[in-house]
C-alpha positions in Angstrom: -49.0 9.7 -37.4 -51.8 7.5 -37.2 -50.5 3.6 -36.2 -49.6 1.2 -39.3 -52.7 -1.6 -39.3 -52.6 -4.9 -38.3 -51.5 -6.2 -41.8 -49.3 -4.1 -41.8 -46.9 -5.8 -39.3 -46.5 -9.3 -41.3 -43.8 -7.9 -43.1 -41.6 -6.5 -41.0 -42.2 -9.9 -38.8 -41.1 -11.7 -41.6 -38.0 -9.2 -42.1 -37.6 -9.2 -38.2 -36.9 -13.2 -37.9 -35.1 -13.9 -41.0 -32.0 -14.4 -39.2 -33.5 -17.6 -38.4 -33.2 -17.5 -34.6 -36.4 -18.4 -32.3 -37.8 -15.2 -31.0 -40.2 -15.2 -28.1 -43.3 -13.1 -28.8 -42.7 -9.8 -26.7 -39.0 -9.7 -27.5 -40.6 -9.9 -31.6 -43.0 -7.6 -31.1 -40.5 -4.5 -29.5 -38.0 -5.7 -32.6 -40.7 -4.7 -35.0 -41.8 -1.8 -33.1 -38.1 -0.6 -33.0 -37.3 -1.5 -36.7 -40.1 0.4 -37.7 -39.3 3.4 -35.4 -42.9 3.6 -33.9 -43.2 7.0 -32.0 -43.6 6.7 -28.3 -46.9 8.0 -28.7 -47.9 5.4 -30.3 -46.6 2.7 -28.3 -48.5 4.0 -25.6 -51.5 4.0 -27.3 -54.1 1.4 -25.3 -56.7 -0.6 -26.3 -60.2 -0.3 -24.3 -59.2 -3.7 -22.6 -56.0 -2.1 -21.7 -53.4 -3.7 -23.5 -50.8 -2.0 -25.7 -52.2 -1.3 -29.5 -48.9 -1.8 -31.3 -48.6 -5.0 -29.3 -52.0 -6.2 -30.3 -51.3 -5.7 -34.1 -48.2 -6.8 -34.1 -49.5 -10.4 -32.1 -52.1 -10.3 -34.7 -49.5 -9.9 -37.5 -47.8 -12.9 -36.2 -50.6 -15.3 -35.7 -52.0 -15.1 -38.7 -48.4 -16.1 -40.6 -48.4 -18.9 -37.8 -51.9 -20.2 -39.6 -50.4 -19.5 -43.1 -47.6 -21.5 -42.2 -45.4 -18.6 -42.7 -44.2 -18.8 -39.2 -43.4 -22.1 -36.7 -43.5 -22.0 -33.5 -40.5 -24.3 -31.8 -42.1 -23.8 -28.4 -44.6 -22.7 -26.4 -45.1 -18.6 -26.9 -41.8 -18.4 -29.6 -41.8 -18.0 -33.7 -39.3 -18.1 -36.0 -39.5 -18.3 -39.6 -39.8 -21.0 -42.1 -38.7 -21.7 -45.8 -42.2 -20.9 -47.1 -42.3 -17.8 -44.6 -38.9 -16.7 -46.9 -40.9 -17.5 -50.4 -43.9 -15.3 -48.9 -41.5 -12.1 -47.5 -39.4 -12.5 -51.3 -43.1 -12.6 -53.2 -44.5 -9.6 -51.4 -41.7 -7.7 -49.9 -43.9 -4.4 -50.4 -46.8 -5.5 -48.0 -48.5 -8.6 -47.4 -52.6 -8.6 -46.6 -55.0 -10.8 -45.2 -56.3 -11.5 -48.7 -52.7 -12.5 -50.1 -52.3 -15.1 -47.1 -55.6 -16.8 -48.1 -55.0 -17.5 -52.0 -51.5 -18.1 -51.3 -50.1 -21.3 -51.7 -48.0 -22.5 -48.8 -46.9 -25.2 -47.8 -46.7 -26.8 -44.5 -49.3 -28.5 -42.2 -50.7 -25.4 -40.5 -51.4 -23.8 -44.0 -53.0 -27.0 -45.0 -54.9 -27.2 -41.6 -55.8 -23.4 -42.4 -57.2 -23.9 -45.8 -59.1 -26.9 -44.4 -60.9 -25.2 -42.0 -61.7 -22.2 -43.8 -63.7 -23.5 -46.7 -67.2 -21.1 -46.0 -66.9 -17.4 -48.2 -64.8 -14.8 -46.1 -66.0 -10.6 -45.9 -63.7 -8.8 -47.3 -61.5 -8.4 -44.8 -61.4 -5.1 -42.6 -57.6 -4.7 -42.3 -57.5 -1.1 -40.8 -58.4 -3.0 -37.0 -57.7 -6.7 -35.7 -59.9 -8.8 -34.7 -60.4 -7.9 -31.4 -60.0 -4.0 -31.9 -63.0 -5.1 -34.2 -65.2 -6.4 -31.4 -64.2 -3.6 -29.0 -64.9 -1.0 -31.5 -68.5 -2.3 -32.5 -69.0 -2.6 -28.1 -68.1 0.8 -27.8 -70.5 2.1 -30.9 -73.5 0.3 -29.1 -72.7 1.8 -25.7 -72.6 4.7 -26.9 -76.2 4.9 -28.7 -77.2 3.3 -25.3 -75.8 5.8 -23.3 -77.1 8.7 -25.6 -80.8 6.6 -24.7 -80.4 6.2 -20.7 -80.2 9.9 -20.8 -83.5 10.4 -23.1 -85.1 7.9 -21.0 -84.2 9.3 -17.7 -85.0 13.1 -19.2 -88.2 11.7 -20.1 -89.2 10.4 -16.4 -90.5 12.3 -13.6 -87.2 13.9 -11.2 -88.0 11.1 -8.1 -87.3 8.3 -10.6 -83.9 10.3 -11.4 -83.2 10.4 -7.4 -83.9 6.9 -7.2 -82.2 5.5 -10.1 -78.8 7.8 -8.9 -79.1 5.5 -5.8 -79.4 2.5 -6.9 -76.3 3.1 -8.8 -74.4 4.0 -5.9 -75.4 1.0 -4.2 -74.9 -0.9 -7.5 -71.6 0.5 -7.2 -70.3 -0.7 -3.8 -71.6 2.3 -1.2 -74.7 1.1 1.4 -76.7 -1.6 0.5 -77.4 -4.9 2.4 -78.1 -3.7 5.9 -76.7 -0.4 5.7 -79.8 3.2 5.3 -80.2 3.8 1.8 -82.8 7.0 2.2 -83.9 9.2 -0.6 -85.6 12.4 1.4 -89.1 14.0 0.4 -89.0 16.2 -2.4 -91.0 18.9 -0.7 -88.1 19.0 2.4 -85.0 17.8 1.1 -82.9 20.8 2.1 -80.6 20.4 -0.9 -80.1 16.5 -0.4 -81.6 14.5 -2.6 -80.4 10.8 -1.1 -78.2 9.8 2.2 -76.1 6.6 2.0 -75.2 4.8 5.1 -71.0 3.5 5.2 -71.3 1.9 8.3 -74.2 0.0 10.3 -74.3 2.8 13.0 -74.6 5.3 10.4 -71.0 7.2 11.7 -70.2 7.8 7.9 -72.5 8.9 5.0 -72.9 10.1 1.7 -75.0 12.7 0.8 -76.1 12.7 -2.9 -77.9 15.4 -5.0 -79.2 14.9 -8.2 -80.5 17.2 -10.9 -82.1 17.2 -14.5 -80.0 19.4 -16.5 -80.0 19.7 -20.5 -76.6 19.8 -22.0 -77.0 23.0 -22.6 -77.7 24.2 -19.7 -74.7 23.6 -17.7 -74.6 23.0 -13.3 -72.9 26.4 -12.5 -71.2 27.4 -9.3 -74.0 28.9 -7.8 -75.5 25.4 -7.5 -72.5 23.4 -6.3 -71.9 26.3 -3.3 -75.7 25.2 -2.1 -74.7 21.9 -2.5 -72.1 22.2 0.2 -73.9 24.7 2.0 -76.6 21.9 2.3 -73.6 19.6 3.5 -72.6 22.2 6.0 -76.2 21.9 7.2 -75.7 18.1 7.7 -72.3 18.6 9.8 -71.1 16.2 7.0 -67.9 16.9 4.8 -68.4 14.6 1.7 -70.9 14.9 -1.3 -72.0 13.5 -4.5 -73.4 15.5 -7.1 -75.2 14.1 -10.3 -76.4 15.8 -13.5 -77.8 14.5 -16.8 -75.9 17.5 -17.5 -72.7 19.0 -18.0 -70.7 21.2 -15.3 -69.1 24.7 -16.3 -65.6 25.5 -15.7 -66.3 27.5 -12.2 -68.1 24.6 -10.9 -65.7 22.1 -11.7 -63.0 25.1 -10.5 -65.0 25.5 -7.2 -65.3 22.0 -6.2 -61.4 21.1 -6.5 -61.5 23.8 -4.3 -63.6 24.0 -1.5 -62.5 21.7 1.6 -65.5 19.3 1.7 -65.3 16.8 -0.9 -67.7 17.0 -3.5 -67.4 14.6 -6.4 -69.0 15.5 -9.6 -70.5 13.1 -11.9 -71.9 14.4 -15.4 -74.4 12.9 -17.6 -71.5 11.5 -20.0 -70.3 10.2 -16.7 -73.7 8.9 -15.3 -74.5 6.7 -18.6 -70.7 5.2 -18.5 -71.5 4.1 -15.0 -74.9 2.8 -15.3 -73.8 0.8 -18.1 -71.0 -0.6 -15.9 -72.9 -1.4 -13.1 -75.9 -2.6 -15.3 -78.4 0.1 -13.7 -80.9 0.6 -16.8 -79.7 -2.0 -18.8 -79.4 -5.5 -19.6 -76.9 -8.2 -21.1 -78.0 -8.4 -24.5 -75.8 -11.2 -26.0 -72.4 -12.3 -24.7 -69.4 -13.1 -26.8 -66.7 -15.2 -25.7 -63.0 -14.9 -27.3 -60.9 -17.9 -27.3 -57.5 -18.6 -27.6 -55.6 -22.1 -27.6 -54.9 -23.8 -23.8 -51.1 -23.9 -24.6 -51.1 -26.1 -21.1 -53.0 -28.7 -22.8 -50.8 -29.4 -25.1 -47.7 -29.5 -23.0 
C-alpha cells in the first residue's frame, strides 16, 4: 500500500495531540505513524536525501498547522494543539488539505502572520508529495534526461574521448590525480588496457581501467571480462575497472564476483550517475537553496 500523502497526516496530528500534552516532534511523528498502523515497509521507505518518507510527511503535516495556527509550539522543536487546532479537527474530521488551511479562518497570530504573507495567487496545490519530495522529484526527472544525453553524447564521439572522459572521472572521483600517473595507453597497443591510474607516487599500486562503447542492446558478455583479467594477469596487477555505455549480462556480472582479481563493473546507467556526481560532462545549471528557521536565533 502506497504511503498516505503529506495532507494526509494533519489529521491524525490533530487527533494525535488532542490530549493536550506538548509533544516533541519525533515522539509525534512515530504516534501518528503507530495510530495509523503504517506498514514497516513503509516506514523504511527513504527519501533521495536520505531521510525517512513517513517522517518527512508527517513534519510537513505538522508545520503547515503550525502556520495555520492549528498547532503552537511551547518550545523549541515541540507542538501541541490549540483551541482553533480543535475547531479545525471538529470541522474536517474526514481529511483536512492544503486548500482548506488557506480559506480557513483561524485565529491566532501565526494564522494572521500566514495570511499576511501569503497574499500573491497560490497553484493548485500538488498534495500527493511535500515540498521537498517536490524539488527532489523534479532533480531526479532532469538527471535523468541528462543522463539518457551524456550517453548520446559520448556514443556520438570518437572511442579515445570515451577513454579519456572514463579517466577523468576516476580522478574526478578521488583515484590519481595531483602528482600521481594518470596514462591512457595508445589505441593501436593497449593490450586490453585502456587507462592506468597511479595510487601512490612510486607507482606500487595501480588501477587498470578498460573502457568500451557498447549499445544497450548489446550487452559486455563474459568472454570480454575473462580478457579483461587476462590483460590484468599480463600486468602482474590484481585489481580492474571496467566501463561500458552499456549493460553487462548475467555471466559477466556472475564471473566477475567470481574470479580472484577484483574487477569492478560500472555500466552505462552507472557511468551517467557518476559523471553527474562528480560533474564530469556537466555543469551547475541553477542552484536552489532550502531554508528553514535558525531556532538558535531566537533562543
Amino acid at each position: 500500500m502506497a504511503l498516505p500523502t503529506w495532507d494526509y497526516f494533519m489529521v491524525p496530528v490533530l487527533r494525535a495531540t488532542l490530549d493536550g500534552q506538548v509533544h516533541r516532534l519525533r515522539a509525534l511523528c512515530e504516534l501518528v505513524a503507530d495510530a495509523e498502523s503504517l506498514s514497516d515497509d513503509q516506514r523504511a521507505e527513504v527519501l533521495p536525501s536520505g531521510g525517512l518518507r513517513h517522517q518527512n510527511r508527517i513534519e510537513w503535516a505538522t508545520t503547515y498547522l503550525f502556520k495555520a495556527g492549528a498547532l503552537e509550539r511551547p518550545a523549541r522543536g515541540t507542538y501541541a494543539i490549540t483551541a482553533a487546532g480543535r475547531e479545525l479537527l471538529a470541522s474536517h474530521p474526514d481529511g483536512i488539505t492544503e486548500r482548506n488551511l488557506r480559506t480557513w479562518t483561524g485565529n491566532g497570530a501565526a494564522a494572521t502572520t500566514w495570511a499576511a504573507v501569503e497574499q500573491t495567487p497560490q497553484p493548485e496545490p500538488q498534495t500527493e508529495l511535500d515540498p521537498v519530495e517536490q524539488v527532489e522529484t523534479g532533480v531526479d526527472r532532469i538527471h535523468a534526461d541528462v543522463k539518457h544525453e551524456l550517453l548520446l553524447r559520448i556514443h556520438a564521439r570518437e572511442p579515445a574521448f570515451f577513454e579519456q572522459a572514463v579517466l577523468d572521472l576516476l580522478v574526478g572521483m578521488g583515484y590519481g590525480g595531483g602528482d600521481l600517473a594518470v596514462t591512457r595507453t595508445q589505441l593501436s597497443n593497449d593490450h586490453g588496457i585502456d587507462g592506468i591510474i597511479d595510487q601512490d607516487i612510486l607507482g606500487l599500486s595501480r588501477v587498470y581501467v578498460q573502457a568500451k562503447r557498447y549499445a544497450p542492446d548489446n550487452p559486455v558478455g563474459r568472454p570480454d571480462i575473462q580478457s579483461f583479467v587476462g590483460a590484468l594477469h599480463g600486468q602482474q596487477a590484481n585489481q580492474g575497472v571496467f566501463i561500458t555505455t552499456g549493460r553487462f549480462s548475467k555471466g559477466a556480472i556472475d564471473y566477475a564476483a567470481g574470479v580472484a582479481t577484483r574487477v569492478v563493473l560500472i555500466d552505462g546507467a552507472r557511468l551517467a550517475e557518476l559523471m553527474i556526481r562528480y560533474g564530469i560532462g556537466v555543469q551547475t545549471r541553477r542552484t536552489f537553496t532550502v531554508v528553514e528557521i535558525d531556532e538558535d536565533f531566537f533562543e
